[in-house]
DSSP file (Angstrom, degrees, kcal/mol; ACC not computed):
  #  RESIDUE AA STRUCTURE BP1 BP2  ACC     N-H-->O    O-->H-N    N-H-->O    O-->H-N    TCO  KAPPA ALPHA  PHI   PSI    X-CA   Y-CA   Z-CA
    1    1 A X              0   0    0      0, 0.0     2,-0.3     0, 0.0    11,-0.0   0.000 360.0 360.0 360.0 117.1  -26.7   22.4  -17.8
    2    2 A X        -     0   0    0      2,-0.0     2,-0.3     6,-0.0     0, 0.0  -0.600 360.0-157.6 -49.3 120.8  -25.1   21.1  -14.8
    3    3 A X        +     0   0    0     -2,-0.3     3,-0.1     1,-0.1     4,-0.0  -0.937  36.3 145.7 -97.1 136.8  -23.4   17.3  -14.7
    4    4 A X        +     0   0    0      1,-0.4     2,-0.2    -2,-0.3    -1,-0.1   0.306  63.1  36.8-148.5  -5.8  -23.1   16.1  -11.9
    5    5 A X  S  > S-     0   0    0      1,-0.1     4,-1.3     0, 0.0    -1,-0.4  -0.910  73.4-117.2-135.0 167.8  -23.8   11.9  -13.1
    6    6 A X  H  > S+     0   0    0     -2,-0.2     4,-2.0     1,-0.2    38,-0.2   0.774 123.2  56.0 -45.6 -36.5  -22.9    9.8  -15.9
    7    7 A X  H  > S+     0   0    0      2,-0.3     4,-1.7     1,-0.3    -1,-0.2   0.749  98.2  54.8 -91.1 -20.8  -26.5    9.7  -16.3
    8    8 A X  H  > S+     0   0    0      2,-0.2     4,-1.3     1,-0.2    -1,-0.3   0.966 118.3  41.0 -74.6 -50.4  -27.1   13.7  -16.4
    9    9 A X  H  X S+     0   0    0     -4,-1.3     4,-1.2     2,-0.2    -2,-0.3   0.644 108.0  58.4 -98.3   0.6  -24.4   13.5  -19.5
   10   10 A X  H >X S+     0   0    0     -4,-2.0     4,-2.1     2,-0.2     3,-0.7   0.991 113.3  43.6 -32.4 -83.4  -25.9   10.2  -21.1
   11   11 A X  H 3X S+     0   0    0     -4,-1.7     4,-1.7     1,-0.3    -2,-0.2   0.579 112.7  49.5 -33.6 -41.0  -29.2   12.3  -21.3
   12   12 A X  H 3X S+     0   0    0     -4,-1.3     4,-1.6     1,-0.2    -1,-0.3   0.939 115.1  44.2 -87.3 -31.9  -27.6   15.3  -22.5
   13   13 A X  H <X S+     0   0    0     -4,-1.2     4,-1.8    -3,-0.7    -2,-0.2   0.757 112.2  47.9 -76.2 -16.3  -25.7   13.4  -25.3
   14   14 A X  H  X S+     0   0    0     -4,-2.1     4,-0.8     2,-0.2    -1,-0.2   0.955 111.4  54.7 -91.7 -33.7  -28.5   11.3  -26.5
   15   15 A X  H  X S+     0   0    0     -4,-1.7     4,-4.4     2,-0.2    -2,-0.2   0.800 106.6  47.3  -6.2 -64.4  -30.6   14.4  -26.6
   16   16 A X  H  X S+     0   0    0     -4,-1.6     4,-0.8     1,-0.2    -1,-0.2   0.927 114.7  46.7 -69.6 -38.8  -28.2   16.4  -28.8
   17   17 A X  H  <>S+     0   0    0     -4,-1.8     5,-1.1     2,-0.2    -1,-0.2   0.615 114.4  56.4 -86.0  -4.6  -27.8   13.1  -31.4
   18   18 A X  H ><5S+     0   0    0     -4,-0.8     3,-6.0     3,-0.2    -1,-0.2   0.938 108.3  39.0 -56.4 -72.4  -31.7   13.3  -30.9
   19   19 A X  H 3<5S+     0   0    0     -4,-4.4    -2,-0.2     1,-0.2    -3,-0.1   0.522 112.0  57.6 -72.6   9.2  -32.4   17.0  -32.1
   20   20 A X  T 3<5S-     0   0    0     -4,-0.8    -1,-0.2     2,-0.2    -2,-0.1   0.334 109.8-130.5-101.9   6.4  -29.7   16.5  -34.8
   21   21 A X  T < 5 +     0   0    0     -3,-6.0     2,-0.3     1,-0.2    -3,-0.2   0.731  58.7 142.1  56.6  30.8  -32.1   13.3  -36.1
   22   22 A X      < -     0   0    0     -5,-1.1    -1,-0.2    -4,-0.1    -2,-0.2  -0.864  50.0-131.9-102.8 138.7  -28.6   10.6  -36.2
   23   23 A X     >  -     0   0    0     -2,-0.3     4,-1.4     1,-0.0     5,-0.3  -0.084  31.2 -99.1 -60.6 162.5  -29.1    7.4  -35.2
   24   24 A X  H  > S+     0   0    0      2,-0.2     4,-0.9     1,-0.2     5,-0.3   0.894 124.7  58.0 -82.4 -11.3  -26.5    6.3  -32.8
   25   25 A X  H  > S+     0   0    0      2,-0.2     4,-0.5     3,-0.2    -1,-0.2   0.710 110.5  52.0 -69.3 -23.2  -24.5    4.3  -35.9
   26   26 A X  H  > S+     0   0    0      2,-0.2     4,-1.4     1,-0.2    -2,-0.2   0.913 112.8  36.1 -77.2 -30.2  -24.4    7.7  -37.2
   27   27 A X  H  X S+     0   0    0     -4,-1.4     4,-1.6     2,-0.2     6,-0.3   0.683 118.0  51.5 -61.0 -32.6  -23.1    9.5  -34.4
   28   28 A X  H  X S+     0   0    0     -4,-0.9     4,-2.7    -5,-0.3     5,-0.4   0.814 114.6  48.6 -93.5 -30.2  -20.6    6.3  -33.4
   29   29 A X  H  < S+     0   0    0     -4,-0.5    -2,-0.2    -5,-0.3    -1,-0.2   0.971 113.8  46.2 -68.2 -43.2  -19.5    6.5  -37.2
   30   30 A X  H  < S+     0   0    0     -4,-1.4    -2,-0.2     1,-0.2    -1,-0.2   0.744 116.7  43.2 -48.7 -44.1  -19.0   10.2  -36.8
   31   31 A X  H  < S-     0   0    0     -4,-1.6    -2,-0.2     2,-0.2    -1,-0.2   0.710 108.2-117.8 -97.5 -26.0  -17.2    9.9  -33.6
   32   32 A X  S  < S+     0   0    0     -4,-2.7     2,-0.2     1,-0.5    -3,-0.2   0.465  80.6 100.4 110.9  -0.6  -15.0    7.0  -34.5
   33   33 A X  S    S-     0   0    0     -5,-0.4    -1,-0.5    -6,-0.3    -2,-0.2  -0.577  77.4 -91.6-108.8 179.6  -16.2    4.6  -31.9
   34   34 A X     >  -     0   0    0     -2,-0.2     4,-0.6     1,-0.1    -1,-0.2  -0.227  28.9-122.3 -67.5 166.6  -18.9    1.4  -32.4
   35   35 A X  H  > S+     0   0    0      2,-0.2     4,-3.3     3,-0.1    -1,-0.1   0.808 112.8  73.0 -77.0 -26.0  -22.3    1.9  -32.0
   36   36 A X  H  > S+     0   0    0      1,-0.2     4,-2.1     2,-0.2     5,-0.2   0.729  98.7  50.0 -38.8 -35.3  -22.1   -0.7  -29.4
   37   37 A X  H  > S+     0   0    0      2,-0.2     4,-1.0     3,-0.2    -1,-0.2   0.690 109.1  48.5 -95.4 -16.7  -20.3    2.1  -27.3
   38   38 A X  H  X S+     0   0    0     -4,-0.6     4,-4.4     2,-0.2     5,-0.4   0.947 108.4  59.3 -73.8 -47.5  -23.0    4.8  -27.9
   39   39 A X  H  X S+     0   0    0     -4,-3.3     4,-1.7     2,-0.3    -2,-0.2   0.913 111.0  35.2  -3.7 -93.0  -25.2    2.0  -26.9
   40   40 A X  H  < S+     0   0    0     -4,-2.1     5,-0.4     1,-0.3     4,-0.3   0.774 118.0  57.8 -75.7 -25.0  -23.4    1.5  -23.2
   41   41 A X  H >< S+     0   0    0     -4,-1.0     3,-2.2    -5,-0.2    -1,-0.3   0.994 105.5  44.1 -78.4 -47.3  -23.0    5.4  -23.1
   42   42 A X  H 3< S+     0   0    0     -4,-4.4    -2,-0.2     1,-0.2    -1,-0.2   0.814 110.8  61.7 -41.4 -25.8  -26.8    6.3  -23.6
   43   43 A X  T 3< S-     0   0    0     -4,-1.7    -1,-0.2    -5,-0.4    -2,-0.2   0.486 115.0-122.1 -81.0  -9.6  -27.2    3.6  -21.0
   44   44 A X    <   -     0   0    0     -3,-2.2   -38,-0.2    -4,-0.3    -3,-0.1   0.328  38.8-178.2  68.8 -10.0  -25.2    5.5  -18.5
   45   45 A X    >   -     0   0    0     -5,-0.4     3,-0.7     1,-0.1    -1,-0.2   0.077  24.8-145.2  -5.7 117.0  -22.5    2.7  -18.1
   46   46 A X  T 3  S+     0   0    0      1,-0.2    -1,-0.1     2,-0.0    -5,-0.1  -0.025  95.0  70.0 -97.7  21.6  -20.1    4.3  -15.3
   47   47 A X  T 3   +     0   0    0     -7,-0.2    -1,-0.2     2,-0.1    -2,-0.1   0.550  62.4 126.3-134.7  -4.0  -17.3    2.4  -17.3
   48   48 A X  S <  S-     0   0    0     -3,-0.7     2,-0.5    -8,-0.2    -2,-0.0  -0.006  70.2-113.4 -36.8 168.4  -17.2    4.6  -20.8
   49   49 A X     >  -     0   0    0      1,-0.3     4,-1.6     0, 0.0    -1,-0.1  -0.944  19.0-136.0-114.5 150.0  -13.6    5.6  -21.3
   50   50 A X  H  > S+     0   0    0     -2,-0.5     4,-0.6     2,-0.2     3,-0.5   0.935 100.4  58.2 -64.7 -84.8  -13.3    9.5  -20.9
   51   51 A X  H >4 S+     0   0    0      1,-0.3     3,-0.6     2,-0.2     4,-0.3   0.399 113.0  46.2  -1.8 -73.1  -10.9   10.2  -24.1
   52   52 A X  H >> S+     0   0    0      1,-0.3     3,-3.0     2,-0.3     4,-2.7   0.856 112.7  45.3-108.4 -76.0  -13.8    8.5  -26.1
   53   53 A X  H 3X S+     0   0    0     -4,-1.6     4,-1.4    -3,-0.5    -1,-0.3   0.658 114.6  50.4   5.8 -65.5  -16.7   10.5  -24.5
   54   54 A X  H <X S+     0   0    0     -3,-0.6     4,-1.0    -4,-0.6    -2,-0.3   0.601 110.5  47.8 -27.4 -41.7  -14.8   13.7  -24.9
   55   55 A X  H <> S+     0   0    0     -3,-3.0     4,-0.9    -5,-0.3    -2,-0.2   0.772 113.0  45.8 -90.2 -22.7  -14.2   12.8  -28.5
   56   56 A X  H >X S+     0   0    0     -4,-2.7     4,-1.2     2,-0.2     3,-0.6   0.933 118.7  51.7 -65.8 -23.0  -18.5   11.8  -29.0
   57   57 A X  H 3<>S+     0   0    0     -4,-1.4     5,-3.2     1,-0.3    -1,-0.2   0.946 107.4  47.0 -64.6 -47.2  -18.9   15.5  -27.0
   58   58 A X  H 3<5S+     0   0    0     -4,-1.0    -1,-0.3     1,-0.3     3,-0.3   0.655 107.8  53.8 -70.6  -7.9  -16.8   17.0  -29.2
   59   59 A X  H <<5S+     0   0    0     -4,-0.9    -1,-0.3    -3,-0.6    -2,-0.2   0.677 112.0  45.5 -91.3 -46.1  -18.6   15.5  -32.5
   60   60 A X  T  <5S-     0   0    0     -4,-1.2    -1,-0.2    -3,-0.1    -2,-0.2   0.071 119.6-124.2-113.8  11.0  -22.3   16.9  -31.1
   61   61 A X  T   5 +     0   0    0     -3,-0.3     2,-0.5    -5,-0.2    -3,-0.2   0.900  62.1 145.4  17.1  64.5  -20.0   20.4  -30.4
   62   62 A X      < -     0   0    0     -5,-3.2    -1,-0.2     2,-0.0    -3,-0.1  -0.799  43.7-144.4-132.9  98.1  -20.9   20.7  -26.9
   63   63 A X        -     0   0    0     -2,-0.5     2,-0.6    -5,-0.1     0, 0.0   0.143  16.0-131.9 -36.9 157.0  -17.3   22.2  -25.2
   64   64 A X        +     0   0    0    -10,-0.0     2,-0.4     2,-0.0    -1,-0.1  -0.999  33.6 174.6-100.7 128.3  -17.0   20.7  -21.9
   65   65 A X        -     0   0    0     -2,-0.6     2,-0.5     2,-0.0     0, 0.0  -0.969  12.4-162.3-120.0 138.4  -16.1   23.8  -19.0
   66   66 A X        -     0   0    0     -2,-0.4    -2,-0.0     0, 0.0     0, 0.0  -0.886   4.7-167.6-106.5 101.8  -16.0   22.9  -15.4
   67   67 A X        -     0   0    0     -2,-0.5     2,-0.3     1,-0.1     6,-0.1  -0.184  26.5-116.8 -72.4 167.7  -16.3   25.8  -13.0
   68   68 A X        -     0   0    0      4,-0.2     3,-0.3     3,-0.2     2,-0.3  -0.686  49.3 -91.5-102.8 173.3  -15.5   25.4   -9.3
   69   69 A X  S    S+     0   0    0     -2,-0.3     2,-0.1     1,-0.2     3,-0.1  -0.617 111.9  25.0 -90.9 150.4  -18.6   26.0   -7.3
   70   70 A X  S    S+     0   0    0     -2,-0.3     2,-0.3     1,-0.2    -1,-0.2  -0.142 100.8 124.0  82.1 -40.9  -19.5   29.4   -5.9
   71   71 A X        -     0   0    0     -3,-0.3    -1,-0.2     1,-0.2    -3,-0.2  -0.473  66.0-121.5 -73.7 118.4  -17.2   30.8   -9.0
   72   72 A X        -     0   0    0     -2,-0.3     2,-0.5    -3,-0.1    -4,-0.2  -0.143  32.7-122.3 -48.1 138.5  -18.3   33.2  -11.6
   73   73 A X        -     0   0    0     -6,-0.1     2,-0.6     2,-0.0    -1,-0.1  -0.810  31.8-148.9 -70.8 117.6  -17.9   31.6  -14.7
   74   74 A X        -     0   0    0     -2,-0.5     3,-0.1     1,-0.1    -3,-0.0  -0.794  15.6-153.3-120.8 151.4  -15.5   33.7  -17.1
   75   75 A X  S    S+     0   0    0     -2,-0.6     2,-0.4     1,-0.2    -1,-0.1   0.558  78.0   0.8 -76.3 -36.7  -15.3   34.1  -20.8
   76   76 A X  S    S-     0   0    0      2,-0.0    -1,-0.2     0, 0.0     2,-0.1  -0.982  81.7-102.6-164.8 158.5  -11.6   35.0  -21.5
   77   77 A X        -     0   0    0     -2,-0.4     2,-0.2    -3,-0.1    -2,-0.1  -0.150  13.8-144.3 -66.7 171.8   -8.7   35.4  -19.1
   78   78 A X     >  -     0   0    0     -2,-0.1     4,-2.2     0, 0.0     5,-0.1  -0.704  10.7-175.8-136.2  96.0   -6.9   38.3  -17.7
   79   79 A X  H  > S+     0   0    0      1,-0.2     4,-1.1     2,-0.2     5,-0.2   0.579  82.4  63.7 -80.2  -7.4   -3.4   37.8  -17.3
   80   80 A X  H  > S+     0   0    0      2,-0.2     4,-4.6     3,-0.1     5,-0.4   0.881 106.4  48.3 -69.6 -31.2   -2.7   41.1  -15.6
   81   81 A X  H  > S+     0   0    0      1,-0.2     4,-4.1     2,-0.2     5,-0.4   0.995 110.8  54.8 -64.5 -53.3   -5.1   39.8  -12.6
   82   82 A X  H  < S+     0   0    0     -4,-2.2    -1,-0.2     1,-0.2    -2,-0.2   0.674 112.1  36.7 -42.9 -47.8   -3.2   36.7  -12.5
   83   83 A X  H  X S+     0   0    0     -4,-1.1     4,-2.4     2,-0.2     5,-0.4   0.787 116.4  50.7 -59.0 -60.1    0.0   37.9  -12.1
   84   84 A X  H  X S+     0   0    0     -4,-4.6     4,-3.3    -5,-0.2     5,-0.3   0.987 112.3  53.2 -49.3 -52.1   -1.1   40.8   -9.8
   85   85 A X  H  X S+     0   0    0     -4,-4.1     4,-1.1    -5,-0.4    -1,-0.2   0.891 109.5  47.9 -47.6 -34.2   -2.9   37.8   -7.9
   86   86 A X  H  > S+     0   0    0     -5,-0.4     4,-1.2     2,-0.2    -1,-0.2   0.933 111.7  51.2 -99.5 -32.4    0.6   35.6   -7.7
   87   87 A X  H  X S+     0   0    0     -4,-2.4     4,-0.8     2,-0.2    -1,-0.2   0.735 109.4  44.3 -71.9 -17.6    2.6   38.6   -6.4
   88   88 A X  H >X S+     0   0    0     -4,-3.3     3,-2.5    -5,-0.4     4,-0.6   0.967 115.7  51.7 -76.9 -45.9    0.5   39.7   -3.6
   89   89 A X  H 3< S+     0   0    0     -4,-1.1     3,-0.2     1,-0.4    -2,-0.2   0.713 111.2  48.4 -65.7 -35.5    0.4   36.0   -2.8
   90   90 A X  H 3< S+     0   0    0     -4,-1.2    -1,-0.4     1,-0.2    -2,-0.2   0.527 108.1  50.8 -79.4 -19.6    4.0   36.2   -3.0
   91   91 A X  H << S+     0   0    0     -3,-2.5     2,-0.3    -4,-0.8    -2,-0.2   0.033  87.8 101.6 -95.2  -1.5    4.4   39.2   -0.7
   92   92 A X  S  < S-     0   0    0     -4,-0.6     2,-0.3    -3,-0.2     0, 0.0  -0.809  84.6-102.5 -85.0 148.5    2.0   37.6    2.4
   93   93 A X              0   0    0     -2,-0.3    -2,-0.1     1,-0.1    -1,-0.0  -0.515 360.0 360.0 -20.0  95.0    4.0   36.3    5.2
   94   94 A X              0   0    0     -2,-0.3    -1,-0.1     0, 0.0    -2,-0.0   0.535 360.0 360.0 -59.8 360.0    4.3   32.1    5.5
């Protein structure tokens, strides 16, 4: 699922604490915040603090990834590429 508003991850998180049948006092107990703050986060509230958001995400286990746009999405690294990539880069012309 793309996010791309508060309101796009509001939806997805009250969703997840949906199909897992928790109230939001179980999920804000879970997560270490009030319920009050699951409250103004379902609500889409542009004023959540991230750290705290991050922690409810991580609580429901749904990783965060951000991709750049146009960019394959990868699974694991390659450090050979990386390295090969910073020495041609290092061998163009300024």
């Amino acid at each position: 699922m793309n996010i791309i508003s508060v309101k796009d991850l509001a939806s997805l998180i009250k969703q997840e604490r949906k199909a897992r049948a928790w109230t939001q006092a179980e999920l804000a107990e879970r997560s270490g915040v009030s319920r009050d703050w699951i409250i103004t986060l379902e609500q889409a509230k542009p004023s959540v603090e991230l750290a705290l958001v991050l922690r409810t995400l991580k609580t429901l286990n749904l990783p965060l990834a951000i991709n750049k746009p146009n960019q394959p999405t990868q699974d694991g690294i390659n450090l050979d590429d990386i390295l090969s990539q910073t020495k041609q880069r290092g061998n163009q012309p300024s």
